[in-house]
N, C-alpha and C positions, 0 to 999 in steps of 0.2 A: 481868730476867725472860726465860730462854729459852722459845721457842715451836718447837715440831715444824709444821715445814711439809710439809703432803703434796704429794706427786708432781701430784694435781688440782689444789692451786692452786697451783704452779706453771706448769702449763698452761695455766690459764686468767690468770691472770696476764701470759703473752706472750702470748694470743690478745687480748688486750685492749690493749696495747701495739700490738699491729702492724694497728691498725685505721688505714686508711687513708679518706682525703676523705669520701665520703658515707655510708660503714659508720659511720666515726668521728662525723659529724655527728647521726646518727640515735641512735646509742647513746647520747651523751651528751645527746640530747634527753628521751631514754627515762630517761636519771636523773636528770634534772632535774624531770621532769614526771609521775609513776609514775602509774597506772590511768588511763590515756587509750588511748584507740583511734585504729585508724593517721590516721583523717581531723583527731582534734582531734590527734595528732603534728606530722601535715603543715600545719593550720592555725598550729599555735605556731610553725612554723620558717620560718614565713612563703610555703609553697606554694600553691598554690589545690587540688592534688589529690591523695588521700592516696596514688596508684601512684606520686607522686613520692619516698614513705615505704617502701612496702612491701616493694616484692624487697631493698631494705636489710634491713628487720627481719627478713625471711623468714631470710633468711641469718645475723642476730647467734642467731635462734630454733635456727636449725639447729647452731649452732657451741655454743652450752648458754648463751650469755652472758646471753641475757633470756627470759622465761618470760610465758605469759600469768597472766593470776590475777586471771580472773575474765571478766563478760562485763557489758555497758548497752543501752539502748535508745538509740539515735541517733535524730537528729530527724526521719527517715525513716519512724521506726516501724521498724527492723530493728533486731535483736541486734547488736552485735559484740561480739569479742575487748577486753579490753586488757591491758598489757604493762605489766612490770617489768624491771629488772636484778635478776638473780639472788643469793637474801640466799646462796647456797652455791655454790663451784664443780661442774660438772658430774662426775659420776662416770662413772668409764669400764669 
């Protein structure tokens, strides 16, 4: 079965490959564990706080590789975001 691969994932394809130490570590927490938010991230990866998570995710957010999709109530009583990896690569 031939497959036409686009140009996007292609790209996103090496951007995901060239994830290095804590970019790497976050992302593949974020696939393993889909609709969590950065504090239960940082709780599963065994951090005590989720800034130990974020300017990671911020950056996989910024690069297209994971998406928010959707939002909860944390035990705060505040909203937050939570995160996925992306079912599509980013279009550019």
């Amino acid at each position: 079965m031939k497959r036409n691969v686009t140009q996007t994932s292609i790209e996103c394809y090496y951007s995901i490959k060239d994830l290095r130490g804590r970019q790497r570590q976050v992302y593949d927490a974020i696939k393993r564990w889909p609709y969590k938010t950065d504090r239960e991230i940082a709780f599963n990866m065994g951090f005590g706080e989720r800034n130990a998570v974020s300017p990671r995710r911020n950056e996989l957010e910024h690069k297209g590789l994971i998406e928010s999709c959707g939002s909860k109530v944390q035990e705060n009583g505040k909203r937050a975001l939570v995160w996925r990896v992306r079912r599509r690569p980013p279009y550019v």
